[in-house]
C-alpha positions as a printed NumPy array, in Angstrom:
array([[ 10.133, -49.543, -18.853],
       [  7.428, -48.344, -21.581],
       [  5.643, -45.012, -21.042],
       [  2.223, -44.695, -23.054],
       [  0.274, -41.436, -22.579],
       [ -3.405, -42.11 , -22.784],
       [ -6.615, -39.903, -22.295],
       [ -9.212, -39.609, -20.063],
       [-12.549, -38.129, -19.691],
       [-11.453, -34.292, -17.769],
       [-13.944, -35.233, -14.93 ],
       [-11.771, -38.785, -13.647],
       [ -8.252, -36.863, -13.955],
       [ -8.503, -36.249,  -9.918],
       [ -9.596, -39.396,  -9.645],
       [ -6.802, -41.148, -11.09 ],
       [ -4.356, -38.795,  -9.602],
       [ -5.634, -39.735,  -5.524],
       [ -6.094, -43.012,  -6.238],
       [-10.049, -43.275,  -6.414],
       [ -9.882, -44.185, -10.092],
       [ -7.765, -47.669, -10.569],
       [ -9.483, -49.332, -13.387],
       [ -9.196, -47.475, -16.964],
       [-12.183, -49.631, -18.771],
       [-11.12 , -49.02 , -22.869],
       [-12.405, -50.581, -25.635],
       [ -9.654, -53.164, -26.982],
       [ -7.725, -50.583, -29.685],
       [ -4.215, -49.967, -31.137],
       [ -4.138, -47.287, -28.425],
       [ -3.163, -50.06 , -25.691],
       [ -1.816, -52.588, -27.817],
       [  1.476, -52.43 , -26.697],
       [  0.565, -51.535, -22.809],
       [  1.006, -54.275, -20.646],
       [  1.913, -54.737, -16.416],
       [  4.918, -52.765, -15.094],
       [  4.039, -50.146, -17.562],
       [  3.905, -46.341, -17.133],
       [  0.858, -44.929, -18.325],
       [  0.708, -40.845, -18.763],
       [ -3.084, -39.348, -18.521],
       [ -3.627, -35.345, -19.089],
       [ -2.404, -34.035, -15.157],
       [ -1.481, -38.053, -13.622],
       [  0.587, -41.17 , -13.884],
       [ -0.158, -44.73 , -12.582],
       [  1.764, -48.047, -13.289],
       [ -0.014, -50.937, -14.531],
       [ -0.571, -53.942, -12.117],
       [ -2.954, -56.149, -14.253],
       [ -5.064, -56.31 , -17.297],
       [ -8.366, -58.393, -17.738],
       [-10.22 , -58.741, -21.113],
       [-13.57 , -58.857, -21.857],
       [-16.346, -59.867, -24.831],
       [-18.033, -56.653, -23.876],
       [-18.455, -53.528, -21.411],
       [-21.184, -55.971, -19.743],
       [-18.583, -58.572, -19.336],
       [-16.527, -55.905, -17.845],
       [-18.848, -54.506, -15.148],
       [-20.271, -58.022, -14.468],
       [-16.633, -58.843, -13.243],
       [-15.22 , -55.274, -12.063],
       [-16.737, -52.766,  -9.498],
       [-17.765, -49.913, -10.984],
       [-16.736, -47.728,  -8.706],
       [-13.196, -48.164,  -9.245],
       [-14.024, -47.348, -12.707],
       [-15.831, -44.311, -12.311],
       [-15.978, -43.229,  -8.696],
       [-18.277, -40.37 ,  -8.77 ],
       [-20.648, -42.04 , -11.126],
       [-24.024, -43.331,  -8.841],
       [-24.983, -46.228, -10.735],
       [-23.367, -49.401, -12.813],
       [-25.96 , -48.246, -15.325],
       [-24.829, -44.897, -15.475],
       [-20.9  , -46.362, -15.923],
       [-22.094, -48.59 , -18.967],
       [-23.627, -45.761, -20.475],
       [-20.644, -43.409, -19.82 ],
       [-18.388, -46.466, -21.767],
       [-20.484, -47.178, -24.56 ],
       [-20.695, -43.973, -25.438],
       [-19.891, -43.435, -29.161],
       [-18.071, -46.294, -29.28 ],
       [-21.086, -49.205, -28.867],
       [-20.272, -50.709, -31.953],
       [-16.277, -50.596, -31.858],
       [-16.788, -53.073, -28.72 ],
       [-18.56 , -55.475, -29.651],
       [-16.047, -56.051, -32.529],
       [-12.513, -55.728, -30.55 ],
       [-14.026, -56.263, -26.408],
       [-12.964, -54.267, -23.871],
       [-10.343, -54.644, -21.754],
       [-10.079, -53.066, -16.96 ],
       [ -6.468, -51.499, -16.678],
       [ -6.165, -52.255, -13.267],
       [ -3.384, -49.227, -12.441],
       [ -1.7  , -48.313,  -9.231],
       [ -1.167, -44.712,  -9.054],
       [  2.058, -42.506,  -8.841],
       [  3.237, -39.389,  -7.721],
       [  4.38 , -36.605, -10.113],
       [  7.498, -34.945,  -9.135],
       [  6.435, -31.106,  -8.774],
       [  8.028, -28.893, -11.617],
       [ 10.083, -26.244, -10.831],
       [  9.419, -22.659, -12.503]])
């Protein structure tokens, strides 16, 4: 099974780890390019397996076909989640498209000290 640790904005890790967050929206990048379903993904403080992955021209596309509240759950607008994914990288996907993560999440064993 392939692991790939990925990051996330600080403000979705809890999200991801209960379950609120299950779509990772990413710009289409080497970072992901050999993720695909079954696989383990590792963010900063959470796990979750991936169940499917959809592609998209754009982060339009994207929100036109995914609900942005899986995507960012605390955001209070779909506006306000297109602005939070184009940020700084606007121009990257318009080039490569953007792909939803759809991920199922996982419990992390509890470390010992």
């Amino acid at each position: 099974m392939t692991k790939k640790h990925l990051r996330t904005r600080p403000a979705w890790e809890d999200a991801l780890r209960s379950g609120r967050k299950s779509v990772d929206a990413r710009v289409v990048a080497d970072d992901i390019a050999d993720l695909s379903v079954g696989c383990v993904v590792r963010y900063p403080g959470a796990r979750a397996r991936v169940r499917h992955m959809r592609f998209y021209h754009s982060f339009d596309d994207l929100l036109a076909n995914e609900h942005w509240q899986k995507i960012a759950p605390d955001a209070t607008s779909r506006d306000e989640v297109l602005h939070l994914l184009e940020e700084g990288c606007g121009e990257t996907v318009r080039e490569t498209g953007a792909v939803a993560i759809e991920l199922e999440p996982m419990r992390t064993a509890l470390r010992k000290r």
